[in-house]
C-alpha positions as CSV (number, residue, x, y, z in Angstrom):
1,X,0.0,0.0,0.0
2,X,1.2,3.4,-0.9
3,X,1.4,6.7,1.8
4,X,1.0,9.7,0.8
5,X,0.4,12.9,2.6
6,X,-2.7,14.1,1.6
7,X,-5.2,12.8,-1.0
8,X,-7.9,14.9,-2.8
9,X,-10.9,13.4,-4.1
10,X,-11.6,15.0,-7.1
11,X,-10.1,17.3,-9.6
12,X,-12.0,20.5,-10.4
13,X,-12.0,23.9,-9.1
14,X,-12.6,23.0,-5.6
15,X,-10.2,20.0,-5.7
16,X,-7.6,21.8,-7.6
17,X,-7.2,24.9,-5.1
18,X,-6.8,22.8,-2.4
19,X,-4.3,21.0,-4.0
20,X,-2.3,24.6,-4.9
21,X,-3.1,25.6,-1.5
22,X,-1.1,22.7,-0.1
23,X,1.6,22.6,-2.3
24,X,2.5,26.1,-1.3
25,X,2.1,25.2,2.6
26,X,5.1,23.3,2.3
27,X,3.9,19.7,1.4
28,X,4.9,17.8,-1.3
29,X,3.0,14.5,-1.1
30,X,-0.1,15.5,-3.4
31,X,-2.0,13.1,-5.3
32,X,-5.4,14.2,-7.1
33,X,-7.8,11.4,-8.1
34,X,-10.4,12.7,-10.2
35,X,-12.8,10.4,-12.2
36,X,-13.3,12.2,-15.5
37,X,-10.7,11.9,-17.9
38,X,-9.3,15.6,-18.1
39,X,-8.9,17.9,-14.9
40,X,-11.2,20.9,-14.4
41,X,-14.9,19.6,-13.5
42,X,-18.2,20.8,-14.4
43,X,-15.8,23.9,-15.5
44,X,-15.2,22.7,-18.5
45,X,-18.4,22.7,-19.9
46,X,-19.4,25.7,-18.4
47,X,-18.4,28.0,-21.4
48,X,-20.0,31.3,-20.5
49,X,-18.2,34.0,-18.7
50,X,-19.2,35.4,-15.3
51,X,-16.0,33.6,-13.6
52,X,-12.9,34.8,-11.5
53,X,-14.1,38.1,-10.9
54,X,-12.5,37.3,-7.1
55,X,-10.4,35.5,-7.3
56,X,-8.5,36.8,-10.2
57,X,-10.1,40.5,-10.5
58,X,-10.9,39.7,-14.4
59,X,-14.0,37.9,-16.0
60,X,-13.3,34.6,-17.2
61,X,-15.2,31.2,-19.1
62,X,-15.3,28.2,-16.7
63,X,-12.7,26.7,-19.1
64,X,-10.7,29.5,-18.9
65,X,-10.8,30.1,-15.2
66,X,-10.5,26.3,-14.7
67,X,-7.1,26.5,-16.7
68,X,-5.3,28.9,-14.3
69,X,-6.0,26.2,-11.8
70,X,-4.7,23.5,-13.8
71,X,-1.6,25.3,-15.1
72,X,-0.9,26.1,-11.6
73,X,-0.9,22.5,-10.1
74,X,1.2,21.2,-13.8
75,X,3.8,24.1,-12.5
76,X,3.7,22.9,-9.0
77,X,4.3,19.2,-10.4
78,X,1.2,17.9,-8.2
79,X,0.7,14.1,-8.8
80,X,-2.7,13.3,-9.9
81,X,-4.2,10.5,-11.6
82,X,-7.3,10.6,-14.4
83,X,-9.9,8.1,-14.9
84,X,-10.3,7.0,-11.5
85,X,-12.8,5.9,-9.1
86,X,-12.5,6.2,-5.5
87,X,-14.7,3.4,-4.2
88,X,-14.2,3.7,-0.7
89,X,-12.8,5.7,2.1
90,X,-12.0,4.4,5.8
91,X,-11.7,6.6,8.8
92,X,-8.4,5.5,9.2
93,X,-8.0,7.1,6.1
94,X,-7.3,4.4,3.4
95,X,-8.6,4.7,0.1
96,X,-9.4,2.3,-2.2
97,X,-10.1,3.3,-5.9
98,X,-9.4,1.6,-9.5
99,X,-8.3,2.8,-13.2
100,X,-7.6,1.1,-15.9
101,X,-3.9,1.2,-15.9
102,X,-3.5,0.2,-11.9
103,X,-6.4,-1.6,-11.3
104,X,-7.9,-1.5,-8.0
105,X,-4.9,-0.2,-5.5
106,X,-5.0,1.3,-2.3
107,X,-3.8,4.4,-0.6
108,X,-2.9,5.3,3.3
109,X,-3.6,8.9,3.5
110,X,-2.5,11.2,6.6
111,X,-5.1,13.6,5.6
112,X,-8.1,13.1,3.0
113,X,-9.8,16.2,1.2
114,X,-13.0,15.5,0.2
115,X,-14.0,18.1,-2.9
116,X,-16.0,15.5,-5.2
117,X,-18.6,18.9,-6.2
118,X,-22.4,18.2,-6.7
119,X,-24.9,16.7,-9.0
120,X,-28.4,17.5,-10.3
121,X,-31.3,16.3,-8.7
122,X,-33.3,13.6,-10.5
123,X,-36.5,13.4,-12.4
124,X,-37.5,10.7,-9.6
125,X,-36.8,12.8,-6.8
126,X,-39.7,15.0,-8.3
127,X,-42.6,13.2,-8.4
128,X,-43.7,14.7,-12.4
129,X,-46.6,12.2,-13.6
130,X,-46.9,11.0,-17.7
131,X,-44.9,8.4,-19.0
132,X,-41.1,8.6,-19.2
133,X,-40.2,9.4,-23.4
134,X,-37.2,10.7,-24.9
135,X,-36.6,14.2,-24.9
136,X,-36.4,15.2,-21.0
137,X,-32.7,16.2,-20.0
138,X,-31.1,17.4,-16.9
139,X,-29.9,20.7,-17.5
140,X,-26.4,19.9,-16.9
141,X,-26.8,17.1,-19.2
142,X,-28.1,19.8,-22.0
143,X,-25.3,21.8,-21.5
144,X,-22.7,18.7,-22.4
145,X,-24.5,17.8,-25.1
146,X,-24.9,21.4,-26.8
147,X,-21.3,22.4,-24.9
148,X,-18.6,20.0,-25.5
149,X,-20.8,17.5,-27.6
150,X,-21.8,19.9,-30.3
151,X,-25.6,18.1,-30.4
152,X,-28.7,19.7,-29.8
153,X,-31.4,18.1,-27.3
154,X,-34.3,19.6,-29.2
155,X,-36.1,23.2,-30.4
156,X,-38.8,24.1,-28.7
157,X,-38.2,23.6,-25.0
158,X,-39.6,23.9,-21.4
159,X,-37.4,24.2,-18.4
160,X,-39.0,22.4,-14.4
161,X,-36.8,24.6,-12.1
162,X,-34.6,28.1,-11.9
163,X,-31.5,27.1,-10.8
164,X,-28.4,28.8,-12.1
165,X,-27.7,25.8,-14.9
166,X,-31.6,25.9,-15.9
167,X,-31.2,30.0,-16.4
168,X,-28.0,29.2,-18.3
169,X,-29.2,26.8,-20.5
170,X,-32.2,29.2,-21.2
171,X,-30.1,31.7,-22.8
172,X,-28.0,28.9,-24.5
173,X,-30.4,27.2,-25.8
174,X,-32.4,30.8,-27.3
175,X,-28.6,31.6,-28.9
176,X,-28.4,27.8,-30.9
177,X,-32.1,28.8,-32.2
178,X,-34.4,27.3,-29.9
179,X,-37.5,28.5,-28.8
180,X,-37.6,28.4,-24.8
181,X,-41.6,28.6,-24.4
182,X,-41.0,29.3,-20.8
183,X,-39.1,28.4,-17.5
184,X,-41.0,27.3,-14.5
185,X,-40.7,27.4,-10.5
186,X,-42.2,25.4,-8.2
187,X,-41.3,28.1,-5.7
188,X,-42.7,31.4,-5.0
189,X,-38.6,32.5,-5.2
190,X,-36.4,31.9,-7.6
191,X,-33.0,29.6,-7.4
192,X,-30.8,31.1,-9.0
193,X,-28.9,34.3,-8.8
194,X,-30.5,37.8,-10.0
195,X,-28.3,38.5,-12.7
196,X,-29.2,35.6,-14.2
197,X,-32.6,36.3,-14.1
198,X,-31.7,39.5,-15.8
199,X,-29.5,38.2,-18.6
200,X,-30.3,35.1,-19.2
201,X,-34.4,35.1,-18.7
202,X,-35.3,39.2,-19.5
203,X,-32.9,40.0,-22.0
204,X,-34.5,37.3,-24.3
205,X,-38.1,38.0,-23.3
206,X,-38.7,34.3,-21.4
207,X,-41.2,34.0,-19.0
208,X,-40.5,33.2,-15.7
209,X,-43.6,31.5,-13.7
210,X,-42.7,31.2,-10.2
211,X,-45.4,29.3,-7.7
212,X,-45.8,26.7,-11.1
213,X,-45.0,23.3,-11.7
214,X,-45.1,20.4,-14.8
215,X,-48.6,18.4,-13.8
216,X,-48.4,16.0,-16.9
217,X,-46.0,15.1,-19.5
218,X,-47.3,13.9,-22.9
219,X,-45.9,11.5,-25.4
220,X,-44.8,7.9,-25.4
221,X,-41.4,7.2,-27.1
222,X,-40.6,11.3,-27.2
223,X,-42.1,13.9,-25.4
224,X,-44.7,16.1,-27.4
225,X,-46.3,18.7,-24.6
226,X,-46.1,19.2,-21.2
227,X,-49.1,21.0,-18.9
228,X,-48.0,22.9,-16.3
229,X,-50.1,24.7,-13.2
230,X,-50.1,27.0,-10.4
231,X,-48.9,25.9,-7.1
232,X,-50.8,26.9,-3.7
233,X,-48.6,27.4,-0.4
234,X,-48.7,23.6,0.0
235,X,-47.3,23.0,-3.1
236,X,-50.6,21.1,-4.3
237,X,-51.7,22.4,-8.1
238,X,-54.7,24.8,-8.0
239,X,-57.3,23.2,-10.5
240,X,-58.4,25.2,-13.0
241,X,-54.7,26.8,-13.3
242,X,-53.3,25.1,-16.2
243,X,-51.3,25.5,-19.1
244,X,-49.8,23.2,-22.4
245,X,-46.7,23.7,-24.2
246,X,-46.4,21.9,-27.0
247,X,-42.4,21.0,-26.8
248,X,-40.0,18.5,-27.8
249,X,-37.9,19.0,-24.8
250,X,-38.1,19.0,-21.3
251,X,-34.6,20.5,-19.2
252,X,-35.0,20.2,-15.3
253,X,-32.9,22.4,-12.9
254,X,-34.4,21.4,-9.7
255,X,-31.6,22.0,-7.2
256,X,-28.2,20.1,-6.9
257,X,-27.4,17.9,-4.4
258,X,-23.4,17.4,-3.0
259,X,-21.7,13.8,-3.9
260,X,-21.5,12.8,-0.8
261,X,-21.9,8.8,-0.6
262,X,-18.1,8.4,0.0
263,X,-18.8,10.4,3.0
264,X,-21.3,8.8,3.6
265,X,-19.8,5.3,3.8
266,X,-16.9,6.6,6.2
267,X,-19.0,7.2,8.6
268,X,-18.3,11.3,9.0
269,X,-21.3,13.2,10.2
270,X,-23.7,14.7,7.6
271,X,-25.5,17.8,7.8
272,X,-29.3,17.7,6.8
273,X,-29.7,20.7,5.7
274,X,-26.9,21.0,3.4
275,X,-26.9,17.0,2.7
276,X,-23.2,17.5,3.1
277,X,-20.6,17.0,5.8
278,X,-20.6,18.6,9.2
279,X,-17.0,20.8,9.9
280,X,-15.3,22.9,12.0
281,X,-13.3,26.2,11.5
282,X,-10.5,24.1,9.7
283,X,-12.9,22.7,7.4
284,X,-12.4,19.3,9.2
285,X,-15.4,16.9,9.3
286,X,-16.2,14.7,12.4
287,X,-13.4,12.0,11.4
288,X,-9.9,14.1,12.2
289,X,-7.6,14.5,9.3
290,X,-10.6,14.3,6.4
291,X,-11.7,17.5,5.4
292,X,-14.2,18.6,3.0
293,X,-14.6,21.9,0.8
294,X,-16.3,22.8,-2.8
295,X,-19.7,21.6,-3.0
296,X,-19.3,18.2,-1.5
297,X,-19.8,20.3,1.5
298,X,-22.8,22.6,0.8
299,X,-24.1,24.2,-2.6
300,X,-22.0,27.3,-3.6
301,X,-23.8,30.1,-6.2
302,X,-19.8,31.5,-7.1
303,X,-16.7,29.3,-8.6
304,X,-14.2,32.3,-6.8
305,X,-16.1,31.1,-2.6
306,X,-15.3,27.3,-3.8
307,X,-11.8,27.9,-4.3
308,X,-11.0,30.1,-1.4
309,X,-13.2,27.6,0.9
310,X,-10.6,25.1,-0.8
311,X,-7.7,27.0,0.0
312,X,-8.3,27.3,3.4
313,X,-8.9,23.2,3.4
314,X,-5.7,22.9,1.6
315,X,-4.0,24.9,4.7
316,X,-5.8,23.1,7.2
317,X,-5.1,19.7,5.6
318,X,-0.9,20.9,5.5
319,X,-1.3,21.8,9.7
320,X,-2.9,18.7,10.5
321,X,-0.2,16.7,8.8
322,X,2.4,18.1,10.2
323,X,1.1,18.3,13.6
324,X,0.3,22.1,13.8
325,X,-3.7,22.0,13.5
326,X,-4.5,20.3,17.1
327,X,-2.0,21.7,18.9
328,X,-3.0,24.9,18.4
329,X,-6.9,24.1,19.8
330,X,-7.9,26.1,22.5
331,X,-9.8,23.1,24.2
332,X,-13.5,25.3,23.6
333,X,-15.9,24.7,20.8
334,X,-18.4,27.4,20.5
335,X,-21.3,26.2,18.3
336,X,-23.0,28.1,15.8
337,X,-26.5,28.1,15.1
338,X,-29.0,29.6,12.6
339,X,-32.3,30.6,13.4
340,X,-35.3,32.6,12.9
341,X,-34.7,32.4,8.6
342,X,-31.1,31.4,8.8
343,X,-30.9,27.8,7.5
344,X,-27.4,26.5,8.6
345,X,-23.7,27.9,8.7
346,X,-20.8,26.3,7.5
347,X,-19.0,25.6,9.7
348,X,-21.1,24.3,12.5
349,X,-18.4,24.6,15.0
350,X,-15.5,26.8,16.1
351,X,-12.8,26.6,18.3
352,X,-10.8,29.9,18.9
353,X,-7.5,28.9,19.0
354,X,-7.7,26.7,15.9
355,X,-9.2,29.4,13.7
356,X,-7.2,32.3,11.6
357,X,-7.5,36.0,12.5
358,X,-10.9,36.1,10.7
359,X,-13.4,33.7,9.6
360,X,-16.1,33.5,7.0
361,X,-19.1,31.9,7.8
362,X,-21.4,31.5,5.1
363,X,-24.6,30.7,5.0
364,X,-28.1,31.1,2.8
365,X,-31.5,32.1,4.2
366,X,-35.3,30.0,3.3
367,X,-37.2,32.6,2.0
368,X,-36.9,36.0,0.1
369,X,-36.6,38.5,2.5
370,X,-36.7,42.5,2.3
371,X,-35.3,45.6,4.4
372,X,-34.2,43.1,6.9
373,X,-31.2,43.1,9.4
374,X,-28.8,39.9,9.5
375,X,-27.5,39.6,13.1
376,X,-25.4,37.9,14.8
377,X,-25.6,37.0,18.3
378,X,-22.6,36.3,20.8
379,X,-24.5,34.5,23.5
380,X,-27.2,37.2,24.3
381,X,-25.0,39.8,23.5
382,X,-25.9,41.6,19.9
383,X,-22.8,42.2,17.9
384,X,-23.7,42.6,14.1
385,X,-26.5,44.1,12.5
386,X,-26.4,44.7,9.0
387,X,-28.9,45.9,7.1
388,X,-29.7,44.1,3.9
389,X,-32.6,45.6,1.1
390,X,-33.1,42.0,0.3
391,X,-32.5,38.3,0.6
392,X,-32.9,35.2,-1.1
393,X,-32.3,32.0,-0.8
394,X,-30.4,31.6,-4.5
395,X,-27.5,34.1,-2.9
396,X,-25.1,32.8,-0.2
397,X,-24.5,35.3,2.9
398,X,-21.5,35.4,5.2
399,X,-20.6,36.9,7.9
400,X,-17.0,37.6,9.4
401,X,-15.6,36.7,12.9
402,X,-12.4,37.7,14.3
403,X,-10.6,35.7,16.6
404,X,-9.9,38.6,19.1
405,X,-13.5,39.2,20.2
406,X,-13.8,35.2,20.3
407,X,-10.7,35.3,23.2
408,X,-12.2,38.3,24.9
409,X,-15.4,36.2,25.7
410,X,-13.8,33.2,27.9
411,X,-17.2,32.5,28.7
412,X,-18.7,32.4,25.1
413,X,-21.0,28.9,24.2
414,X,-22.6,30.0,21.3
415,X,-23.3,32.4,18.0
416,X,-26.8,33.0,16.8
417,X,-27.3,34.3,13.5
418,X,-30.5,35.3,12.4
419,X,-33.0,37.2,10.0
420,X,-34.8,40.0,12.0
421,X,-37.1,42.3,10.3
422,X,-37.1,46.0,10.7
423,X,-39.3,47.6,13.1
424,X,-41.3,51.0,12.0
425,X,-41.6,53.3,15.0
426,X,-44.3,55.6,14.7
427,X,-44.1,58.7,16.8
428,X,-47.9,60.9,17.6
429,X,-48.2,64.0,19.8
């Protein structure tokens, strides 16, 4: 069995910072096992710009900002290997995967990074009715096939769901001459981020029917129309409500869901809200030395947060190896919670003396708020409160916290952060 230092699981943008990140904390025992057969991820086909805006103060294509990555780890000479399936990982940190030039081998790790992204939500987890024809694509699947295939999936199309790739693929599909009839939410909210909305949905006059959902699909070997409806607040269609499209293509963006079955079978501890794992301050899930960052660990809206998050795991992952990361703990977990239209944070936990100067804590709301305050709670003790015009749950929120006012408050527990609305104060004489 071979030991290496530290082992990521999977090679795009999240993967591939952490990997940089290490690499220039001093360690040289890399290795990279990604399954697809070129680094980069769901980056690759992603070919619009909108990237690196952060991270390297310049717009980018997910190809292109995908490529800085990858040029970076080639210069750093990290090891990775392509075309390979991790099947399992222990707590004591052994992995067992297989390719086709190695076969199945295994690896004793001294730290694991977990960064194997996301994936779409299936048309089984949504309960649509109608037979099951050709014609009815995941939106991520659409954009491969139109992307890097160089096929179309059809020409006159209805999109289930708003998420980002769903907006995308709206405006994709409008440029290769399709006819996007129109895109609908199940939601009264939609998931994806305003801009898209805005470029992708209003600059090419497609409607947007939030609160709506596909009732029926028509057609037996390929789909011919779907009939959606109007949703009441329990979700249930409203009869009387509905509406056919004839199409010969059904995309569905209904949410993404991190990879996290690996996880999973190691026996870390998962997070229901997020689906993904449970960390601390370091990024470290419940099993010591495996981390986790990207969106194996919670659903990101921006590329640039993915690979900061996955620098910091990188660091982490370096001071754990070499001894540095528990020896700095300060022995005291606070624990964070959200409440009150928060839905989680990540982390979940912080100790003081384990975490850097300052600390992001990010985290989304569960319903569209507006000319709200976000604050944050030390104990009983009111220490932020930032006003916000509006929230929603498509954009990720953070927070900062500094390590100084952590060590000033020996006594500290816990940090609320919460959603409180503003309060009008009428004055009469």
């Amino acid at each position: 069995m071979n030991s290496v230092d530290i082992v990521i699981v999977g090679g795009g943008p999240a993967g591939l910072a952490a990997a940089v990140a290490a690499k220039k904390a001093g360690c040289d025992s890399i290795l990279i096992l990604e399954r697809d057969g070129e680094l980069g991820g769901i980056l690759n086909q992603c070919i619009h710009n909108g990237f690196g805006l952060h991270t390297f103060k310049e717009e980018l294509t997910g190809p292109e900002y995908a490529g800085r990555f990858i040029q970076q780890a080639l210069d750093l000479n990290i090891e990775y290997k392509l075309n390979t399936m991790v099947m399992d990982i222990s707590p004591e940190k052994v992995i067992t995967a297989m390719n086709r030039e190695d076969g199945m081998f295994r690896i004793q790790a001294k730290a694991v990074i977990l960064a194997m992204g996301c994936r779409e939500r299936p048309r089984g987890a949504l309960n649509i009715p109608g037979y099951r024809p050709a014609g009815i694509f995941s939106a991520g699947t659409a954009q491969r096939l139109v992307n890097i295939e160089g096929y179309m999936p059809g020409r006159e199309v209805v999109i289930l769901g708003s998420g980002d790739i769903g907006l995308i693929m709206a405006r994709r599909m409008t440029l290769e001459g399709a006819k996007v009839k129109v895109v609908a939410e199940l939601m009264p909210y939609s998931g994806g981020l305003k801009r898209n909305i805005v470029q992708c949905l209003d600059d090419f006059g497609i409607p947007l029917k939030l609160s709506h959902t596909v009732i029926d699909i028509e057609g037996r070997e390929h789909i011919s129309a779907v009939t959606i409806a109007e949703v009441g607040p329990d979700r249930k269609p409203i009869p009387g409500t509905e509406e056919r499209y004839t199409c010969d293509t059904l995309l569905l963006s209904c949410g993404l869901i991190p990879e996290n079955e690996l996880s999973q079978s190691a026996g870390i501890e998962m997070s229901r809200i997020t689906s993904g794992p449970v960390v601390n301050e370091s990024l470290e899930t419940s099993i010591p030395g495996i981390f986790a960052c990207g969106n194996v660990l919670h659903v990101h809206d921006l590329v640039d947060y993915v690979s900061e998050e996955a620098g910091r795991a990188g660091d982490n992952a370096v001071k754990f190896v070499k001894g540095l990361l528990n020896d700095s703990s300060s022995g005291k977990i606070i624990r964070l919670n959200a409440t009150d239209g928060a839905r989680y944070t990540v982390p979940s936990t912080i100790d003081p003396g384990r975490m850097d100067d300052n600390l992001t804590v990010r985290f989304r709301v569960g319903d569209v708020y507006k000319d709200s305050y976000v604050s944050v709670y030390y104990g009983e003790e009111r220490v932020q409160h930032r006003k916000r015009q509006i929230l929603a749950p498509g954009e990720m929120e953070q927070i900062i916290v500094k390590k100084e006012d952590l060590l000033a408050r020996p006594e500290l527990d816990s940090i609320t952060i919460k959603i409180e609305k503003s309060v009008t104060v009428r004055i009469t004489c």
